[in-house]
N, C-alpha and C positions, 0 to 999 in steps of 0.2 A: 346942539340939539339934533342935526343933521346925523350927525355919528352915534346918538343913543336912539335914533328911529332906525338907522343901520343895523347895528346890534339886537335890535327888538327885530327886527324881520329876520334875521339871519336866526336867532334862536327860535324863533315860533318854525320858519323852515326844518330847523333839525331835529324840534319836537314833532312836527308832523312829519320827517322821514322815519321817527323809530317808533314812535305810533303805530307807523303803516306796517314798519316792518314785525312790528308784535303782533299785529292781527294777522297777518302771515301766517301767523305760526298757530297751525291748530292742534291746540293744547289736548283736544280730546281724540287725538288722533293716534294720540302715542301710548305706551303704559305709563301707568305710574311708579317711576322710579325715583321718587322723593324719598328723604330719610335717611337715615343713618343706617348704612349694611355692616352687619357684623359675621367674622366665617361662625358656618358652621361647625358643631364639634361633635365628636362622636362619644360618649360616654363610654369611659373606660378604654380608650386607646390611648396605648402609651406612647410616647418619641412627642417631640416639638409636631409643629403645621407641615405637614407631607402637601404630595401634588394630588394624590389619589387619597382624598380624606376618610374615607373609607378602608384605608389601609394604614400598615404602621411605616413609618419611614425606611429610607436607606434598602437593603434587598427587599422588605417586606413589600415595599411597592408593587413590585413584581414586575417591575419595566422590563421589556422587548427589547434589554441591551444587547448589542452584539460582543463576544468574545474580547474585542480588545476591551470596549469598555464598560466590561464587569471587570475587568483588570483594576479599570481605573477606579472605579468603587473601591472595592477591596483596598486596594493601598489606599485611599481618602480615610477607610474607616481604621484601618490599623495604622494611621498617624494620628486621627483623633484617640484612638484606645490610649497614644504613649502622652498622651498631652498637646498634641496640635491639631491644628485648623484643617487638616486637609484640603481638600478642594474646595472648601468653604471660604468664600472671601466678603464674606459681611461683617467678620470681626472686624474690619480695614476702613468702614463705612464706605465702600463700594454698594453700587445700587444693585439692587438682585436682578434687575430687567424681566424679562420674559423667558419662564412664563413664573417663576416664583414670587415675583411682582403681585397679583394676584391671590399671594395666600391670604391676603385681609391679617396683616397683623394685627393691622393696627382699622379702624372702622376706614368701610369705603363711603364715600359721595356720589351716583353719578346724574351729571348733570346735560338735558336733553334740548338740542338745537336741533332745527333742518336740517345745518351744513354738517356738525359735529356733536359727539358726544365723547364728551370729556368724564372720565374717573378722575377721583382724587384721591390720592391715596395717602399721603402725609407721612410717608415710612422714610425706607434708605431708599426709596423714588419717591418723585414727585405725583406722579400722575399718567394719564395717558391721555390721546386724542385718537379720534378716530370718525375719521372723515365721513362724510355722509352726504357731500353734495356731489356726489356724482362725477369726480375725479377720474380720471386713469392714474397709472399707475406711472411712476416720476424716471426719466431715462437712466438717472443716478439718484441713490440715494444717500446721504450722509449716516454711515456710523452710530448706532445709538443702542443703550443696554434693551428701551423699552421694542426698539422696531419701529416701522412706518404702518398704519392701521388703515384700514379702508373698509368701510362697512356700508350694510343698505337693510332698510327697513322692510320687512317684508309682514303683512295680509294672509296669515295660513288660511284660517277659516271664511274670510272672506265676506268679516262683516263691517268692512270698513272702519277699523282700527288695525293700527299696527300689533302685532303677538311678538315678532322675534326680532332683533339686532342678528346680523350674520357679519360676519368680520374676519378678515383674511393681514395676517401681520407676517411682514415680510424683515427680512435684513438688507444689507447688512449687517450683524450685530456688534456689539463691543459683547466682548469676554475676560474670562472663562465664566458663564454663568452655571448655574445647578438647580434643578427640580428642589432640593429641602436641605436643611444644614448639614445632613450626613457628607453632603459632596456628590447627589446623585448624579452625576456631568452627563450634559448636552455637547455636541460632538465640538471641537475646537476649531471645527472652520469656520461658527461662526453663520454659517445659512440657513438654520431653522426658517421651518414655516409655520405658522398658526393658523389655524382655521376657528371658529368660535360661532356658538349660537348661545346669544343672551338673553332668555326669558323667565316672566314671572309663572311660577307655579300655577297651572288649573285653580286646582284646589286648596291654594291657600296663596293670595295675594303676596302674602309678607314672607316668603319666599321667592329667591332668585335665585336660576341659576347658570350659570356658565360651562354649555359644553366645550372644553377645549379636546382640539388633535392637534396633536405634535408630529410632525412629520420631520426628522431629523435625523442625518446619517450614522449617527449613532445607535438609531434601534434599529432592529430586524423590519419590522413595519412600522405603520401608521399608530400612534399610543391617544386614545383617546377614554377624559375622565370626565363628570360631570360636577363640579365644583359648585357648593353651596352659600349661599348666604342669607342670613335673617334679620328681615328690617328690626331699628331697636322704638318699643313702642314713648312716643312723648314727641309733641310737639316742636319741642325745641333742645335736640338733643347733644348731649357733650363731645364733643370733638378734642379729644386727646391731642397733644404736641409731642411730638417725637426729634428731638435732634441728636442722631450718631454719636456725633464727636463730643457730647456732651456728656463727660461723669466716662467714656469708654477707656478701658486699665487693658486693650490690647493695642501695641504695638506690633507692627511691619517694617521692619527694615528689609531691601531687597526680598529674598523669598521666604527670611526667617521673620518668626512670630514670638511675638515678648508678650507676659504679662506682669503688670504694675502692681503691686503689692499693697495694701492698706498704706504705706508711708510715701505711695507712690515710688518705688523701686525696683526694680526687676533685676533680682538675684542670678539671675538666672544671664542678663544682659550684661552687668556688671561683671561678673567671674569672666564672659567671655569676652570683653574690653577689657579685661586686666592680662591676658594673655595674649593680645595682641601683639 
């Protein structure tokens, strides 16, 4: 009896520590970022999801690359012209990181803490975090496709709601990452910076959107786009599942790329194991 009066004080204790910590959190302080985000699409632009959706992929972007790496475009796109992957390493179910993470393939989630606000993204990455209690910034960071995030709510107008998420995503990264599937590469060191201001539209709530600048040694300057998204309207709405490796007919071996054939075979993999 002794041990079930224990247990009833100890739970009633830890329902009145998340009690307290929910009233904490002033729900109308923040935007409304509930619902299912979908990217926006440009009618009548041709190529897959670019960085600058407002443009077509690959050179059409118009990226601020420098001299070597317009190079590395060019050869990306005349391996895809012959049948490969180029710089593009999502055939591999490699996570696209930062900042092509972000193209909303697949619907975003995100969802709104004091300390953190978390995307979901449910594609070839999981998601992101991005800290918001007031952190510094970490002596070392570990390695990661998405980056370390650190953001802070900010009061433009100054009516006592928050308007913008501003967020700053550092590396070190894992690579090689790329702006869209043509292979548009981000420089191979690996130190991108991200800067971001995430807000809803003035004038139409069910828009959001995402300034990012990329600050990377591979452009000439600073590349900044303003990326859209549009909530999807219904209460309760479908959340797609996406798994990579599921049903994918490409193959990596070391730096060469196979593809799998309707009887699952790779003619192409075969002839050159037979000449081995």
């Amino acid at each position: 009896m002794h041990y079930r009066s224990l247990i009833g004080a100890v739970a009633l204790s830890a329902l009145s520590m998340f009690t307290g910590g929910a009233q904490a959190f002033d729900d109308a302080k923040y935007p409304n970022l509930k619902g299912r985000w979908d990217r926006f699409i440009v009618p009548g632009l041709p190529g897959q999801p670019s960085f600058d959706q407002t443009k077509p992929w690959g050179f059409g972007q118009e990226a601020p690359l420098t001299p070597e790496y317009k190079a590395v475009l060019e050869a990306s796109l005349a391996d895809q012209a012959k049948g490969g992957q180029g710089n593009f390493t999502g055939s591999g179910c490699l996570a696209y990181g930062m900042p092509m993470m972000m193209q909303a393939f697949y619907p975003q989630e995100y969802i709104v803490t004091p300390e953190t606000t978390y995307i979901v993204i449910n594609n070839a990455d999981h998601g992101r975090r991005i800290f918001t209690d007031g952190r510094n910034w970490p002596k070392e960071i570990e390695p990661t496709y998405a980056g370390y995030s650190i953001g802070k709510w900010v009061d433009e107008d100054g009516d006592g709601r928050y308007d913008v998420l501003e967020v700053e995503t550092r590396g070190p990264f894992k690579g090689p990452r790329v702006y869209d599937g043509t292979g548009l590469p981000l420089h191979h060191d690996n130190q991108s910076i991200f800067k971001e201001r995430i807000y809803l539209d003035k004038s139409d709530p069910n828009t959001l959107h995402d300034e990012i600048t990329v600050i990377d040694h591979a452009l000439t300057r600073p590349w900044t786009v303003d990326k859209r998204y549009v909530r999807k309207a219904g209460p309760q709405p479908v959340w797609p599942e996406y798994v990579c490796s599921e049903n994918n007919a490409q193959i990596n071996i070391a730096k060469d790329n196979y593809y799998l054939s309707a009887e699952c075979l790779s003619e192409e993999f075969l002839n050159h194991m037979n000449h081995l």
